[in-house]
N, C-alpha and C positions, 0 to 999 in steps of 0.2 A: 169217156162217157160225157165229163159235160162240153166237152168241143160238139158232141155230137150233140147235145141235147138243148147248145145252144145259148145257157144261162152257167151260170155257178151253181154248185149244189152245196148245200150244207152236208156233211157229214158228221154224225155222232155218235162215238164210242160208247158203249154201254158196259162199263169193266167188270160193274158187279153178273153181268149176264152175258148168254152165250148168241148175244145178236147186237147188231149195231142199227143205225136209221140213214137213213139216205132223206131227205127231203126238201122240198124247193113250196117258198111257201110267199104269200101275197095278202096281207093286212087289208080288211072287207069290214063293212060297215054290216055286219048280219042281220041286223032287225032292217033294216031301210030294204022293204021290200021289193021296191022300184030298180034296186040294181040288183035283184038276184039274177036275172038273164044271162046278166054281163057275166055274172061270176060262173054261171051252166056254163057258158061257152069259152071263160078262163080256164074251168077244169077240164073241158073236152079237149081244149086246145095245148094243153100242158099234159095231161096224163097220154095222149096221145106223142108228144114227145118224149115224156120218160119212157112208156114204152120201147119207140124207136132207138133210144140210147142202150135200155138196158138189153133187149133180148140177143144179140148175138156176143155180147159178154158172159151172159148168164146160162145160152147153148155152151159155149167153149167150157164154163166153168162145170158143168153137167158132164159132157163128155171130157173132161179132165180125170174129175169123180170115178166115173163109169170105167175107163179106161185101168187108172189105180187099181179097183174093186177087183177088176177081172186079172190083175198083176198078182193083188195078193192071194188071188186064191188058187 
């Protein structure tokens, strides 16, 4: 995923909980108005890659699921 996505991704185990985080992240000056554009088009331009990384891992992982579901029963 992240060959595909391009960048390294942080990944963070969440032990006490039944989820973990996946995220890729870019330190922004928030108040400094003048560069929010940049950052609209940081996020289009990134979530549009996470996208592309995750959804055919996340198809297989679905129909993995589904697959089990219809074994056990």
């Amino acid at each position: 995923m992240e060959k595909t996505f391009g960048e390294p991704l942080e990944w963070i185990r969440l032990d006490d909980k039944k989820i973990c985080r996946i995220q890729f992240s870019h330190k922004v000056d928030g108040y400094n108005k003048e560069e929010w554009i940049k950052y609209i088009y940081w996020h289009l331009e990134y979530m549009s890659k996470f996208e592309r990384a995750f959804k055919t891992p996340l198809k297989k992982a679905v129909n993995a699921l589904k697959q089990h579901s219809t074994n056990i029963l």
